[in-house]
Phi, psi and omega in degrees: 000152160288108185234155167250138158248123168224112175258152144248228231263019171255344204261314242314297189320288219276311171309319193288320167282353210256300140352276190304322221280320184287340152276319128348302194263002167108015179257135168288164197214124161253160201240083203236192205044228204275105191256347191199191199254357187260353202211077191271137162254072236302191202261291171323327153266005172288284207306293189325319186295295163333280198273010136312305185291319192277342167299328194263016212357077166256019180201122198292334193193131173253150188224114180231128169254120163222195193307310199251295200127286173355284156322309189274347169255172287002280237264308184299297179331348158290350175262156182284128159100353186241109214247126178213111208248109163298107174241189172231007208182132182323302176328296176258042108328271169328281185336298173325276164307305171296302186269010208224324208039025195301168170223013173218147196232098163253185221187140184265120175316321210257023209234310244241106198293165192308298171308351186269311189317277176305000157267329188282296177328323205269321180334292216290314199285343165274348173253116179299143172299111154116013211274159183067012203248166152310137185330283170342302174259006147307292191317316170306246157358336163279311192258324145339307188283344168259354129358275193312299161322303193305325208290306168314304150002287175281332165268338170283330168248046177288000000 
């Protein structure tokens, strides 16, 4: 799969392991923001960069590390097309790609320990929107989610 990884210098740490792990497992991996501990890159010029790439879908799923998580879905989240999910814990990982479809998963350097981090990460990249879910609430969720889109519509295309 295509992922953009980006941290800035609070993600720095956890992205970098975060990195090796994905490559490891045979995915390509772009590398974008904060390259060393001396030169951080703020989170607000990280998230653009990414959910630029994931709006124009030239990367299938994005991965943003700052202190919290926070700041990088506040930021990715201004863009169209692009669902980017603060999560803490594999359980709303998963969640996140089933009932959500997000497609950018951030996460905090200073919240989210290494081993939890590949677990919540293999979640996200493995579970398809709506997978496991009941009919009733596929269904629900599939038009809720094109819901969303109009909503997006009317503010992006204005």
């Amino acid at each position: 799969m295509k992922i953009v990884l980006g941290s800035d210098k609070s993600g720095f740490i956890l992205k970098e392991a975060l990195k090796k792990y994905l490559e490891e497992k045979g995915h390509e991996v772009q590398d974008i923001g904060t390259k060393d501990m001396e030169h951080g890159v703020p989170y607000f010029q990280v998230a653009p960069v990414a959910a630029e790439l994931i709006a124009k879908k030239e990367y299938e799923r994005g991965i943003l590390i700052c202190g919290t998580g926070m700041g990088m879905a506040i930021v990715a989240n201004k863009y169209p097309g692009v669902y980017a999910a603060v999560v803490e814990s594999v359980y709303a990982a998963k969640k996140c790609r089933a009932i959500n479809n997000a497609n950018i998963l951030t996460m905090g350097g200073w919240v989210i320990a290494e081993n939890m981090a590949y677990e919540m990460v293999d979640a996200f990249l493995e579970t398809d929107f709506t997978e496991g879910l009941e009919a009733w609430r596929q269904d629900f969720l599939k038009n809720a989610y094109k819901e969303v889109g109009k909503i997006e519509d009317g503010i992006y295309n204005k």
